[in-house]
Biopython code that builds the backbone (N, CA, C, O; Angstrom):
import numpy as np
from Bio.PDB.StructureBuilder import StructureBuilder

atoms = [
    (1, "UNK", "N", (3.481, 3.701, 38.171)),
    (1, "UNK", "CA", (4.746, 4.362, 37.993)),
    (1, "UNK", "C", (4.515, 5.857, 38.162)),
    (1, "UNK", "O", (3.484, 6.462, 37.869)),
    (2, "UNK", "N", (5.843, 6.453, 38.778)),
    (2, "UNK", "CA", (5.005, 8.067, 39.446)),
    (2, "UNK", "C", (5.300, 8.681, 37.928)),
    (2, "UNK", "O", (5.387, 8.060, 36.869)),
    (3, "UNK", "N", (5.425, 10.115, 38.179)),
    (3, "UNK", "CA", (5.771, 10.949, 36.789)),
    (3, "UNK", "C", (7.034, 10.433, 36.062)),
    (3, "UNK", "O", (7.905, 9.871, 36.726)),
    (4, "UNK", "N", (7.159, 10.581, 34.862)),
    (4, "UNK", "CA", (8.169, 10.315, 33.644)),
    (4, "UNK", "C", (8.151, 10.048, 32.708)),
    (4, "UNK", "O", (7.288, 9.268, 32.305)),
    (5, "UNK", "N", (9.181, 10.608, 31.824)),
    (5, "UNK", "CA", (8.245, 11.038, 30.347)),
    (5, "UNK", "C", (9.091, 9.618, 29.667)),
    (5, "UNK", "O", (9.972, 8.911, 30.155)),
    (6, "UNK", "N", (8.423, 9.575, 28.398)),
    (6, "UNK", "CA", (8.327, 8.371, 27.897)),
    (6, "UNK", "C", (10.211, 7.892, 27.694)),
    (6, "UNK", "O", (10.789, 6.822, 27.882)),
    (7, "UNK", "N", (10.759, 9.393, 27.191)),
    (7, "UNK", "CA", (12.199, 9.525, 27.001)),
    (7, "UNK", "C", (13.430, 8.723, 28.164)),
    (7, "UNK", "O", (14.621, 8.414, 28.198)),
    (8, "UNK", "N", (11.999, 8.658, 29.144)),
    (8, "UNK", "CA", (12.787, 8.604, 30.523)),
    (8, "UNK", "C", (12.762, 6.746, 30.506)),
    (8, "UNK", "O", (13.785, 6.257, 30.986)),
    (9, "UNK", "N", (11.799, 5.825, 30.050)),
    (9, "UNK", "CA", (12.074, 4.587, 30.368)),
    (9, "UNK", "C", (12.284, 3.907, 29.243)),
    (9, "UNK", "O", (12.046, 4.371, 28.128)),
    (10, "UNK", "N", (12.867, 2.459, 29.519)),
    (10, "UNK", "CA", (14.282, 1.699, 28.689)),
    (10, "UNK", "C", (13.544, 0.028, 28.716)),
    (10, "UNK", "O", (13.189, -0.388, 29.818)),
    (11, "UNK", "N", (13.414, -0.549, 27.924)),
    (11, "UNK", "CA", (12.827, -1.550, 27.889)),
    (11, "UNK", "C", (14.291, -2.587, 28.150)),
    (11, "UNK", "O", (15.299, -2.637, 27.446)),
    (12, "UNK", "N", (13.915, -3.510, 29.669)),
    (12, "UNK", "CA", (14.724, -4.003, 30.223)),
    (12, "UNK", "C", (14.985, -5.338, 30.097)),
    (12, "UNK", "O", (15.946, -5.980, 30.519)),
    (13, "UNK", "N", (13.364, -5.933, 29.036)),
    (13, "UNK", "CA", (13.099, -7.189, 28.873)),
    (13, "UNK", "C", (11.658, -7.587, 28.356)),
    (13, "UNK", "O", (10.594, -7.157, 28.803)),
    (14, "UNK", "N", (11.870, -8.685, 27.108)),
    (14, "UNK", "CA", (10.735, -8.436, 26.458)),
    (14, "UNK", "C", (10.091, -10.036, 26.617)),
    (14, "UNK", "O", (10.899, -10.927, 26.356)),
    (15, "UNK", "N", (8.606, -10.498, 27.053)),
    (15, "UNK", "CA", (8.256, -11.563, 27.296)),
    (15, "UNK", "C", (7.151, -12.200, 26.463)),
    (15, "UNK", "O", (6.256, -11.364, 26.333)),
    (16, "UNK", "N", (6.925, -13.053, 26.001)),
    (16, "UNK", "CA", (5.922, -13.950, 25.030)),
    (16, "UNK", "C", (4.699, -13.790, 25.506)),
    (16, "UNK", "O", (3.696, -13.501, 24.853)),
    (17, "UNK", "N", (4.815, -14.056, 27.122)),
    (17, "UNK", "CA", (2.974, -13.660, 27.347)),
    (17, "UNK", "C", (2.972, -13.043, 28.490)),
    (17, "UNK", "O", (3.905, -13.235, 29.269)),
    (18, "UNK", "N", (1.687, -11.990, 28.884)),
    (18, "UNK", "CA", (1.193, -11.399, 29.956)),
    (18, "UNK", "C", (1.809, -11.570, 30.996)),
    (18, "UNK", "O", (2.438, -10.632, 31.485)),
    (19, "UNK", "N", (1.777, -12.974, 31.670)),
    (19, "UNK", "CA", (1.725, -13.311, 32.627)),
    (19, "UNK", "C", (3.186, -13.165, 33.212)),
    (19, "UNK", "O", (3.410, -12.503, 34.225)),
    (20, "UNK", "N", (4.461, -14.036, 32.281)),
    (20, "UNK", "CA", (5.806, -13.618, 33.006)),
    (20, "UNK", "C", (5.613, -12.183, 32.297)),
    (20, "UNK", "O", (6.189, -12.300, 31.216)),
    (21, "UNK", "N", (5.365, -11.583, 32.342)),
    (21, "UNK", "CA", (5.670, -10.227, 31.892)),
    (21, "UNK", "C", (5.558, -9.485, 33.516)),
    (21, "UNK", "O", (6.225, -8.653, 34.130)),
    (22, "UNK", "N", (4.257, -10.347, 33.811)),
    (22, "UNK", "CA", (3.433, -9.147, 35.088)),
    (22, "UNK", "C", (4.137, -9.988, 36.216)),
    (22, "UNK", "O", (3.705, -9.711, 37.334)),
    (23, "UNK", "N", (5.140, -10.970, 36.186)),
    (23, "UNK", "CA", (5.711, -11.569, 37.152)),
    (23, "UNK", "C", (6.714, -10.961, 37.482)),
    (23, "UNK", "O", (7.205, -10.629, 38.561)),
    (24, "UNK", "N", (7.062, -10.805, 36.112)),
    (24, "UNK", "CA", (8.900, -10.143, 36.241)),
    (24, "UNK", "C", (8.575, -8.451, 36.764)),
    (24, "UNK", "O", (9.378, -7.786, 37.419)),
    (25, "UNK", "N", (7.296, -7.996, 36.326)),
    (25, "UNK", "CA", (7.238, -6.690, 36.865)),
    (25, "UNK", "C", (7.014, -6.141, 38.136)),
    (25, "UNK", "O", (7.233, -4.991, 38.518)),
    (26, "UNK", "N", (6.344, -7.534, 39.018)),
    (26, "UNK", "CA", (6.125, -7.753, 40.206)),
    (26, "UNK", "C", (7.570, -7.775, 40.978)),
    (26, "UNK", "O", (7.865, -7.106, 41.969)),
    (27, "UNK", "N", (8.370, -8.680, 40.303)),
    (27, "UNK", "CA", (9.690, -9.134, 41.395)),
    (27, "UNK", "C", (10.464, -7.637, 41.147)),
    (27, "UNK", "O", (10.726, -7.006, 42.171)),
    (28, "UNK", "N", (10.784, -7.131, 40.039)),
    (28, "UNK", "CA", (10.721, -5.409, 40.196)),
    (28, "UNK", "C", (10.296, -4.369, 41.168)),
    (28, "UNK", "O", (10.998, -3.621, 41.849)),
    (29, "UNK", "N", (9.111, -4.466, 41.102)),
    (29, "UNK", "CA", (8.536, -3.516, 42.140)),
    (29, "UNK", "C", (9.023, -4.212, 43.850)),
    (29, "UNK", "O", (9.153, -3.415, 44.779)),
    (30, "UNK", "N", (9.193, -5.345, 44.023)),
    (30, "UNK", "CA", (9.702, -5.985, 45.099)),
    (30, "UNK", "C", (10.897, -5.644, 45.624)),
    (30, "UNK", "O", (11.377, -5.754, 46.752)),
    (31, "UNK", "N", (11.252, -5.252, 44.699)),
    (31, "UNK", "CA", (12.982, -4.777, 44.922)),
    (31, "UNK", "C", (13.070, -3.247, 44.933)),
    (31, "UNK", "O", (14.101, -2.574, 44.919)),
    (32, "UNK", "N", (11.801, -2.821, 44.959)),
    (32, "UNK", "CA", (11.675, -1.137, 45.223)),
    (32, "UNK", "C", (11.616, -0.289, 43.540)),
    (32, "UNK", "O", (11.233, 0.880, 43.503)),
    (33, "UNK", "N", (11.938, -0.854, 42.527)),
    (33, "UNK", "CA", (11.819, -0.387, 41.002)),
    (33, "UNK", "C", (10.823, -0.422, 40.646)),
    (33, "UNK", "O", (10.152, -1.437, 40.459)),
    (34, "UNK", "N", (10.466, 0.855, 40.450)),
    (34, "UNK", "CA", (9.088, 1.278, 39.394)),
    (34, "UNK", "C", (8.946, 0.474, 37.904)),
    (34, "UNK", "O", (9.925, 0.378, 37.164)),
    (35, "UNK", "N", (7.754, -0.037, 37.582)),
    (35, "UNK", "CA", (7.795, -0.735, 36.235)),
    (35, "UNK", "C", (6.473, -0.635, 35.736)),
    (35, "UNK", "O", (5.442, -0.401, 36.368)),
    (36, "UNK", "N", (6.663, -0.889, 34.250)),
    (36, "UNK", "CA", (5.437, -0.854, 33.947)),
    (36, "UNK", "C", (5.206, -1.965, 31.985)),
    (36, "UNK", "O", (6.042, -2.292, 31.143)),
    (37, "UNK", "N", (4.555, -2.052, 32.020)),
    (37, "UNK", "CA", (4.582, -3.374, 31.064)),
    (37, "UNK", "C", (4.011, -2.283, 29.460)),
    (37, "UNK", "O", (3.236, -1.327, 29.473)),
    (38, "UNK", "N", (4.536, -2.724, 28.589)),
    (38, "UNK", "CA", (3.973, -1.884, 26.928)),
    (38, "UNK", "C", (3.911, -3.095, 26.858)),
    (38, "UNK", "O", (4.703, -3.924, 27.305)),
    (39, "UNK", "N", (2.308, -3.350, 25.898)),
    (39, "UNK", "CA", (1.815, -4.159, 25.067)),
    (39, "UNK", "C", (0.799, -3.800, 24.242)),
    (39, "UNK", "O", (-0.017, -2.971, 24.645)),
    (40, "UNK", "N", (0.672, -4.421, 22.823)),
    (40, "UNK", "CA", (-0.433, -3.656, 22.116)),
    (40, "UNK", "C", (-1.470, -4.821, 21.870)),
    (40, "UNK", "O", (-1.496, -5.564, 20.889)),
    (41, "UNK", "N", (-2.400, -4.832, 23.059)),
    (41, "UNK", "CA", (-3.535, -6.763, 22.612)),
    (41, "UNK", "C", (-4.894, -6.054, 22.759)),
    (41, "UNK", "O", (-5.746, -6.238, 23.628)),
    (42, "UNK", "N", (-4.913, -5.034, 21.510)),
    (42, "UNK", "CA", (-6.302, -4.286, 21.296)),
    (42, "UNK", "C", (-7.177, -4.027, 22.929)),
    (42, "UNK", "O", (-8.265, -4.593, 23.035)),
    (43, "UNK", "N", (-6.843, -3.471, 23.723)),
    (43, "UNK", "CA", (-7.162, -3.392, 25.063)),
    (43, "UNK", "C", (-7.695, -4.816, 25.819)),
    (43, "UNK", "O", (-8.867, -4.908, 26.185)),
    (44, "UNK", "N", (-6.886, -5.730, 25.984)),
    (44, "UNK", "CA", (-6.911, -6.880, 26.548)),
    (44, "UNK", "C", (-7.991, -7.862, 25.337)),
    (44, "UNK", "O", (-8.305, -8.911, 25.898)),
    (45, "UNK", "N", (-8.334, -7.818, 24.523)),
    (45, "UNK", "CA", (-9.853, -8.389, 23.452)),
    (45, "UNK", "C", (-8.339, -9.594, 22.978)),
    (45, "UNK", "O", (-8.628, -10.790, 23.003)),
    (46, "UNK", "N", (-6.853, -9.227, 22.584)),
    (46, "UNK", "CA", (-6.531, -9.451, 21.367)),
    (46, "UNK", "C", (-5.244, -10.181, 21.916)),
    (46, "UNK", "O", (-5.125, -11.041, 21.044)),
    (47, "UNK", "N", (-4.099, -10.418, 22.884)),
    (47, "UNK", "CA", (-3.154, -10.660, 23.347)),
    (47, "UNK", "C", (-2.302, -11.220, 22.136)),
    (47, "UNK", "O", (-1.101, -11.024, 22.322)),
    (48, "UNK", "N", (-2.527, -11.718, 21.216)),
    (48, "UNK", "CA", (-1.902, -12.613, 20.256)),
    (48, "UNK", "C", (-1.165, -11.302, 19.550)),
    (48, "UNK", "O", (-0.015, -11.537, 19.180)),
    (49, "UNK", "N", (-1.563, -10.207, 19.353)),
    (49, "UNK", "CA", (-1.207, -8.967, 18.783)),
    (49, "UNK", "C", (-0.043, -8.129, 19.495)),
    (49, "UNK", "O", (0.450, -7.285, 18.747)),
    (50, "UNK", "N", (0.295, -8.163, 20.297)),
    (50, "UNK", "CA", (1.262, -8.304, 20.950)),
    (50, "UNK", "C", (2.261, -8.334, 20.214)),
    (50, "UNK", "O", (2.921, -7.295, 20.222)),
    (51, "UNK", "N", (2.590, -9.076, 19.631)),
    (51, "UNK", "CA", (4.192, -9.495, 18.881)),
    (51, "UNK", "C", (3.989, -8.712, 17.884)),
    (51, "UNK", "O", (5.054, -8.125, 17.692)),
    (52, "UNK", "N", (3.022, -8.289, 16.953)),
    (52, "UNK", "CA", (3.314, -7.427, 15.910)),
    (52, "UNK", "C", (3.762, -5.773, 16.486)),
    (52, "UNK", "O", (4.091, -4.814, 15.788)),
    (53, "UNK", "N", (3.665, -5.830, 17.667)),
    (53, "UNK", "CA", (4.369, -4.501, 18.100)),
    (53, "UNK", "C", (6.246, -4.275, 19.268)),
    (53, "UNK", "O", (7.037, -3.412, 19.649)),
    (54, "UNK", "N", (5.923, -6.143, 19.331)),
    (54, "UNK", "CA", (7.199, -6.454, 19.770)),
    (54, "UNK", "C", (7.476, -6.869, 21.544)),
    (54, "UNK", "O", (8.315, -6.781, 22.440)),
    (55, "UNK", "N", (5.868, -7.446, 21.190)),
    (55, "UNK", "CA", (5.582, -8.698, 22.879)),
    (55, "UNK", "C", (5.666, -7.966, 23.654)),
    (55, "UNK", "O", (6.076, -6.822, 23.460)),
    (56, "UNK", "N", (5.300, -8.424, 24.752)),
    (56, "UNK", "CA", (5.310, -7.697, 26.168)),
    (56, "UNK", "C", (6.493, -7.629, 26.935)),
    (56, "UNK", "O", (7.243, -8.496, 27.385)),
    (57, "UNK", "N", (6.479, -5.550, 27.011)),
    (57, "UNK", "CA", (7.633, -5.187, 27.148)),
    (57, "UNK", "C", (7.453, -4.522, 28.782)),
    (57, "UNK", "O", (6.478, -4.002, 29.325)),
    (58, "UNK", "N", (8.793, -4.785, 29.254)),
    (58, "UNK", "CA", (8.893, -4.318, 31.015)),
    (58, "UNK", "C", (9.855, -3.372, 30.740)),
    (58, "UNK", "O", (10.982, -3.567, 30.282)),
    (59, "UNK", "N", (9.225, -2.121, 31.114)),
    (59, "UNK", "CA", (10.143, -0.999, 30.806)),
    (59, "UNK", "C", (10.381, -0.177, 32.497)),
    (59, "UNK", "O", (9.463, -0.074, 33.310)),
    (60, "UNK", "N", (11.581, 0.250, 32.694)),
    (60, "UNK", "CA", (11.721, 0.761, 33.465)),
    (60, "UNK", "C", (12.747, 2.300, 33.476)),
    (60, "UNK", "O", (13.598, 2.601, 32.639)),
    (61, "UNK", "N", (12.359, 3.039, 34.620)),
    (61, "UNK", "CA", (13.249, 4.238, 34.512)),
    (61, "UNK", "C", (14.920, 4.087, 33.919)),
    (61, "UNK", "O", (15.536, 3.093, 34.306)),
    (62, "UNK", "N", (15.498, 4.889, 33.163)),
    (62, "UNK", "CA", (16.904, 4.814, 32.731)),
    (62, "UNK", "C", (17.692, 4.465, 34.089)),
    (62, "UNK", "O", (18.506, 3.562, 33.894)),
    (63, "UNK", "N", (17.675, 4.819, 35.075)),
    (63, "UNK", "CA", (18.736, 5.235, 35.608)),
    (63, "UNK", "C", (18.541, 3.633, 36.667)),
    (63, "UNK", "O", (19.382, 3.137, 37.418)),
    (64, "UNK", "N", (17.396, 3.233, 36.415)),
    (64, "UNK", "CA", (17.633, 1.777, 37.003)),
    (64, "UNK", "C", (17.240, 0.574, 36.374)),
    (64, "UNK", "O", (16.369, -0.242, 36.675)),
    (65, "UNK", "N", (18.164, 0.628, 35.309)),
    (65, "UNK", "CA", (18.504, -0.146, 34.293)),
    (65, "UNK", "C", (19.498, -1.214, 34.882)),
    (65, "UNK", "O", (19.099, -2.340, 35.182)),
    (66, "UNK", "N", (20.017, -1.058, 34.943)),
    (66, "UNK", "CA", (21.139, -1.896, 35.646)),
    (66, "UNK", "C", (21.002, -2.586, 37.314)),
    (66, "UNK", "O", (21.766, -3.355, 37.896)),
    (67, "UNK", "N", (19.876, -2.038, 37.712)),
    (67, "UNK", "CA", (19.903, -2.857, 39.309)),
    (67, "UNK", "C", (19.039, -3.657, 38.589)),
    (67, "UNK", "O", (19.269, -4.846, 38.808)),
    (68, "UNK", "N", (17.667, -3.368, 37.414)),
    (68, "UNK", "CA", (16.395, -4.041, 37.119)),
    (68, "UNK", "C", (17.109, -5.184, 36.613)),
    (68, "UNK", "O", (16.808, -6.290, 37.062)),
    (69, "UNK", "N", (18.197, -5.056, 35.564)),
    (69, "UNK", "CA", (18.650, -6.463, 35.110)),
    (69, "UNK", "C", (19.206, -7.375, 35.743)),
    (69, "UNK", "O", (19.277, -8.500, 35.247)),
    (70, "UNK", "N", (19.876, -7.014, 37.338)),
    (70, "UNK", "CA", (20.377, -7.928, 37.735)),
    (70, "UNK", "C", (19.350, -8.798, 38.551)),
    (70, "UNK", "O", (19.708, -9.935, 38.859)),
    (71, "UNK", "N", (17.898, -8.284, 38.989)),
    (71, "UNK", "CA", (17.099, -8.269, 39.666)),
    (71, "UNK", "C", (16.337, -9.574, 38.464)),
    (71, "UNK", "O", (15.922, -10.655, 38.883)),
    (72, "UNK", "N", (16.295, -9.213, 37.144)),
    (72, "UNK", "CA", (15.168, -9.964, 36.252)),
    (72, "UNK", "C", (16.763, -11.792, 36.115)),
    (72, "UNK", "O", (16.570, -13.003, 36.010)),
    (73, "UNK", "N", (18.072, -10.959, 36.201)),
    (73, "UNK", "CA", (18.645, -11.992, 36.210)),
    (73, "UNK", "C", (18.367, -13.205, 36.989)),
    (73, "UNK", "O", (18.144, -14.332, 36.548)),
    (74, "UNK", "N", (18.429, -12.670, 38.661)),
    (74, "UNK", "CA", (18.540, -13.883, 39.485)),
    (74, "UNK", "C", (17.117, -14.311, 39.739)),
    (74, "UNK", "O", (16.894, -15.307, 40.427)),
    (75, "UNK", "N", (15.569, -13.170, 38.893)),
    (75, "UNK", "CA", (14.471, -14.317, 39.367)),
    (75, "UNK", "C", (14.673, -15.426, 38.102)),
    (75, "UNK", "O", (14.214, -16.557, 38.266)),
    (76, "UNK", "N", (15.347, -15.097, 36.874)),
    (76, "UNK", "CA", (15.359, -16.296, 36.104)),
    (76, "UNK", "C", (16.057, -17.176, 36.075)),
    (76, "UNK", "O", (16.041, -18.019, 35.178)),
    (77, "UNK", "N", (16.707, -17.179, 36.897)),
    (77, "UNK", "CA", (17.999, -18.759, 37.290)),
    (77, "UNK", "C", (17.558, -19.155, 38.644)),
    (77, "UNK", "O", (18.159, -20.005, 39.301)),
    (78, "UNK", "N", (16.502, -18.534, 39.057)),
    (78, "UNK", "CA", (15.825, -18.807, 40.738)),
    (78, "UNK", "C", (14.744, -19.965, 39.984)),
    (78, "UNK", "O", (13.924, -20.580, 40.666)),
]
sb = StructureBuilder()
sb.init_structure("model")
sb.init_model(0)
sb.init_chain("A")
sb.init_seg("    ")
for serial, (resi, resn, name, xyz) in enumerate(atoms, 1):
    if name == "N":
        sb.init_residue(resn, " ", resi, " ")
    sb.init_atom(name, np.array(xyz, "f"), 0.0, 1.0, " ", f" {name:<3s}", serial, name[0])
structure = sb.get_structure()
């Protein structure tokens, strides 16, 4: 993700594990949206830890909030 301060991105969708996390962040970037995943799993050692900070989160710039959701919409009914 290029420069932007933390103020600047919006958590668009929050996932149980890694993996749809880094899927949904993939079909994002596919569609031209910068993304980037918050998770806290003690630097990869711990993944289960995760939820005590509120699971793996796909956060993206404010201002494309609204193309990202329609984008996370149709890969989840795809």
């Amino acid at each position: 993700m290029e420069s932007s301060s933390a103020s600047d991105l919006i958590v668009v969708h929050t996932f149980a594990s890694q993996p749809e996390a880094e899927i949904a962040k993939s079909a994002l970037q596919s569609a031209g949206i910068d993304a980037m995943i918050k998770a806290d799993t003690a630097g990869g050692m711990r993944p289960h830890l995760a939820w005590s900070g509120g699971g793996f989160q796909v956060l993206v710039r404010e201002e494309d909030v609204g193309e990202a959701k329609e984008v996370l919409e149709g890969w989840a009914s795809a």
